[in-house]
ZATORLO-612504 format. One record per residue (C-alpha): x, y, z; residue in one letter. Coordinates in nm, 3 decimals, decimal comma. Layout:
BEGIN
xx:yy:zz:zaro
X:Y:Z:a
...
END
This chain:
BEGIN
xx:yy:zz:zaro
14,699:9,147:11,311:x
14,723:9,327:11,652:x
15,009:9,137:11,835:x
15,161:9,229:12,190:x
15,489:9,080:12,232:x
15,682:9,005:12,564:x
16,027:9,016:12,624:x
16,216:8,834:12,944:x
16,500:8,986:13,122:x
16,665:8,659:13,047:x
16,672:8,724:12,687:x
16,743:9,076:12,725:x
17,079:9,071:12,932:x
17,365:8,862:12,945:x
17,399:8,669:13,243:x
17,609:8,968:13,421:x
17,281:9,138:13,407:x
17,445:9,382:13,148:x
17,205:9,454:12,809:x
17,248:9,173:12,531:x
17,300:9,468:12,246:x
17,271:9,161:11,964:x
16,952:9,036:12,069:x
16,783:9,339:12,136:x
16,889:9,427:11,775:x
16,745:9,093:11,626:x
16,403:9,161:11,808:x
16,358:9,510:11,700:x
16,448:9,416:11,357:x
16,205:9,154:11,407:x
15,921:9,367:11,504:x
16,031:9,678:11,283:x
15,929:9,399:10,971:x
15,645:9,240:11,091:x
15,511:9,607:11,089:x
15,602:9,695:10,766:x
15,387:9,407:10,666:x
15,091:9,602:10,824:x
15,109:9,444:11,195:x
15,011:9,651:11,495:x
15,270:9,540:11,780:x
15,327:9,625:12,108:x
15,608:9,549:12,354:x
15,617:9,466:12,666:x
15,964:9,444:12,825:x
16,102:9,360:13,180:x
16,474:9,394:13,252:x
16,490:9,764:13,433:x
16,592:9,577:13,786:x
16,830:9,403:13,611:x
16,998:9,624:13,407:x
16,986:9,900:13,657:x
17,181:9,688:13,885:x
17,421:9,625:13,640:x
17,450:9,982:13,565:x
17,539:10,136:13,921:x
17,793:9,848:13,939:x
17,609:9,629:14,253:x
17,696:9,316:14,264:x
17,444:9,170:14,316:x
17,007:9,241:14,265:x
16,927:9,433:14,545:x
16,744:9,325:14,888:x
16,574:9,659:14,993:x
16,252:9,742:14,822:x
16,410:10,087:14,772:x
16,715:9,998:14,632:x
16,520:9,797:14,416:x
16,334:10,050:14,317:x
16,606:10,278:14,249:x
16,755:10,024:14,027:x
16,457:10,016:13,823:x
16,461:10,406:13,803:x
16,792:10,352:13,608:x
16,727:10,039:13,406:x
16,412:10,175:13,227:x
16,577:10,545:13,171:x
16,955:10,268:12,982:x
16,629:10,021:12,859:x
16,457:10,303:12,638:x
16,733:10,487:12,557:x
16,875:10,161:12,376:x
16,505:10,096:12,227:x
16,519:10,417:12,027:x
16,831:10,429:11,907:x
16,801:10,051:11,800:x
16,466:10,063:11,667:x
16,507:10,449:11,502:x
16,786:10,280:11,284:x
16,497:10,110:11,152:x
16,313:10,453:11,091:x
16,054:10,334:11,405:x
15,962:10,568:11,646:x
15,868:10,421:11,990:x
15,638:10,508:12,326:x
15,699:10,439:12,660:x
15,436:10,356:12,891:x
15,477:10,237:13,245:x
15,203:10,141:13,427:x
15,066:10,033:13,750:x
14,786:9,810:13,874:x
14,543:10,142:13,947:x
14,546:10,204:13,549:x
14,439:9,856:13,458:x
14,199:9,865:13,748:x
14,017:10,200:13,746:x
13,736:10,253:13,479:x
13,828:10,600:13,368:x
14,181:10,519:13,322:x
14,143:10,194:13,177:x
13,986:10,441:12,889:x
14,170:10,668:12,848:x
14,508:10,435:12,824:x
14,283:10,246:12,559:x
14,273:10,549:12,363:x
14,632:10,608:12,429:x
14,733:10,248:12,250:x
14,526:10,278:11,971:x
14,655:10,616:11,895:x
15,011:10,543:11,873:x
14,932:10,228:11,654:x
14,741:10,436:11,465:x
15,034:10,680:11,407:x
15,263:10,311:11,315:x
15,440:10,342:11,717:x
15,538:10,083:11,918:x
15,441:10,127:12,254:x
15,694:10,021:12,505:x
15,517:9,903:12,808:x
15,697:9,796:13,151:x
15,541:9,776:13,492:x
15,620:10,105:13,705:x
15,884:9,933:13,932:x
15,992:10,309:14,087:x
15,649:10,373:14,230:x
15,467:10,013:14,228:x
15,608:9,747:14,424:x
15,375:9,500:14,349:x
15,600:9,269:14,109:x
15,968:9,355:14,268:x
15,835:9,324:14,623:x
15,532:9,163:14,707:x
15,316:8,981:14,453:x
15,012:9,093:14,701:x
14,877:9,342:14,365:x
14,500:9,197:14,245:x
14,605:9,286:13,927:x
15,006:9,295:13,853:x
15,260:9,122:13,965:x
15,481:9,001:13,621:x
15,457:9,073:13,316:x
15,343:8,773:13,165:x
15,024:8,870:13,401:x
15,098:9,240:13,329:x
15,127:9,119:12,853:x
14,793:8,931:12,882:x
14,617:9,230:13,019:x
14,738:9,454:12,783:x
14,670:9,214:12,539:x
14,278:9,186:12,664:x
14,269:9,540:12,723:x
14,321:9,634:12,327:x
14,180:9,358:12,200:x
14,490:9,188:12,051:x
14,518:8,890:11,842:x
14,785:8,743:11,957:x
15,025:8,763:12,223:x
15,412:8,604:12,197:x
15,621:8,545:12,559:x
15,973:8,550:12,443:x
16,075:8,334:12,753:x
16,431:8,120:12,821:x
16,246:7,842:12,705:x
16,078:7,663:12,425:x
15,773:7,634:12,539:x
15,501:7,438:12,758:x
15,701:7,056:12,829:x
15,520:6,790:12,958:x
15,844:6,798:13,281:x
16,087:6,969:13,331:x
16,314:6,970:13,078:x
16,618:7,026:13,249:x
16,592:6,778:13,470:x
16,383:6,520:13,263:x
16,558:6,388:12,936:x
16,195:6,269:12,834:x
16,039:6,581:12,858:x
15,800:6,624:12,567:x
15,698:7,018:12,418:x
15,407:7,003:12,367:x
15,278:7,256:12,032:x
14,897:7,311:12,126:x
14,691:7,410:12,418:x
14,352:7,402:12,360:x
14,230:7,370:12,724:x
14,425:7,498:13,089:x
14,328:7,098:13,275:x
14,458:7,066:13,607:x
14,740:6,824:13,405:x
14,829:7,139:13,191:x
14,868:7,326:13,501:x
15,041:7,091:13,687:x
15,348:7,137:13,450:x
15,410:7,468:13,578:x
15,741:7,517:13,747:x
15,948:7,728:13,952:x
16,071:8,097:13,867:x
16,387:8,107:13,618:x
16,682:8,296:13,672:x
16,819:8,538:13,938:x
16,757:8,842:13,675:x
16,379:8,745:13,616:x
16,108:8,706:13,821:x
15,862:8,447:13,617:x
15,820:8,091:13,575:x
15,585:7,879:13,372:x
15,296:7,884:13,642:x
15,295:8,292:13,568:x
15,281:8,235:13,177:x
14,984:7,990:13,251:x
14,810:8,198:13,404:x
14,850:8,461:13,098:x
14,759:8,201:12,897:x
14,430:8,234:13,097:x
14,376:8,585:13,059:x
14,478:8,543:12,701:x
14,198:8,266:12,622:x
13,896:8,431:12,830:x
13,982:8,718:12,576:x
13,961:8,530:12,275:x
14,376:8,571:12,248:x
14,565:8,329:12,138:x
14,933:8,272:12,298:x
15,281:8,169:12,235:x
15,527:8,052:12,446:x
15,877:8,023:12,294:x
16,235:8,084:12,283:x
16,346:8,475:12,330:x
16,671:8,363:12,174:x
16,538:8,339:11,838:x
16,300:8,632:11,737:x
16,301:8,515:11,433:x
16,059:8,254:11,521:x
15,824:8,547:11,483:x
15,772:8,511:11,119:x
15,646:8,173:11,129:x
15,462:8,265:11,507:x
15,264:8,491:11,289:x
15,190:8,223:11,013:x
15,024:8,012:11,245:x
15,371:7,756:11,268:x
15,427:7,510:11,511:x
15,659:7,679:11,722:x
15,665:7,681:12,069:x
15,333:7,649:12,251:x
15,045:7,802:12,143:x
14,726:7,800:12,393:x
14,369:7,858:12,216:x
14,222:7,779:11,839:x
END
């Protein structure tokens, strides 16, 4: 099974904005087993803002588009660094790849970063992918992009683009509720999606935390993506990558749109 998985900034740092070391570990592990069991995966990961801030000691994510941007610079450089050693403890080599909306949108380099991905699963790699914050300010800045924007968007295009099976947001959440969950004590999760109805995307909420930039309207409209593509998707707790196992089995875990 081809799977692209998505990780939040909310699951990757602590609320100081500071990497969460332990979870990062349980993922990898995660990931480092479900491809010893012959899975091709692929990561997508936010976080660089975040953790860049953190980093360079501000207190506080930055206003200016280039301070943003330099914070990103510094995140992705602490990000990977703590991806290899992590993951080459489990004798896994990874890739980065940081991309913008021209290399989703161009022909010639929608191609060639085709052949890219397939190479490095070929070879057993796990691509690291993360939206070029330092050069592209469509996600931190404007949301104006066609293409990008977040990288729920930014996982379901990847996931289209190489034809994956399955794609997993590893979100603050559990899933798709029927309210608000936080604010509704009879808020229902709901398990399957078969169909995005104006009621299903009606649901969608606001963005989550200060460190992240997504909310459930952004991981609907993967879901979209996802299902024009013939992808399924999961929506479920980044807090327990565990879950993957069973994710993989075709459990009822979190929210899974398609099938």
């Amino acid at each position: 099974m081809r799977i692209v998985i998505k990780v939040g900034t909310s699951t990757l740092t602590h609320a100081s904005g500071s990497l969460d070391l332990m979870s990062m570990d349980k993922l990898l592990r995660a990931i480092s087993d479900l491809m010893g069991m012959g899975n091709e995966v692929i990561l997508v990961s936010s976080g660089a803002i975040a953790v860049g801030t953190s980093a360079l000691g501000l207190t506080e994510r930055p206003k200016e588009l280039r301070m943003k941007q330099a914070a990103a610079a510094v995140g992705q450089c602490r990000i990977m660094h703590i991806y290899d050693k992590l993951f080459s403890e489990y004798n896994g080599t990874v890739a980065q790849i940081l991309l913008t909306g021209d290399d989703i949108d161009e022909g010639e380099r929608e191609e060639h970063l085709r052949a890219t991905f397939s190479s490095l699963l070929e070879m057993g790699v796990l691509p690291v992918v993360n939206e070029n914050d330092s050069v592209s300010s469509a996600e931190i800045e404007t949301g104006a992009h066609k293409t990008l924007g977040d990288n729920d968007t930014l996982s379901a295009l990847v996931a289209a683009l190489i034809g994956a099976d399955l794609l997993v947001l590893l979100s603050d959440i559990d899933g798709l509720y029927s309210a608000d969950p936080r604010a509704d004590e009879n808020a229902v999760l709901l398990h399957r999606v078969t169909a995005l109805t104006p009621e299903i995307m009606a649901m969608a909420g606001g963005a989550g935390t200060w460190r992240g930039t997504g909310g459930m309207a952004t991981k609907l409209n993967a879901a979209k993506i996802c299902m024009d593509a013939g992808c399924e998707m999961v929506i479920t707790n980044g807090k327990r990558p565990e879950d993957l196992y069973g994710i993989v089995a075709g459990e009822n875990i979190g929210t899974r749109f398609g099938g």
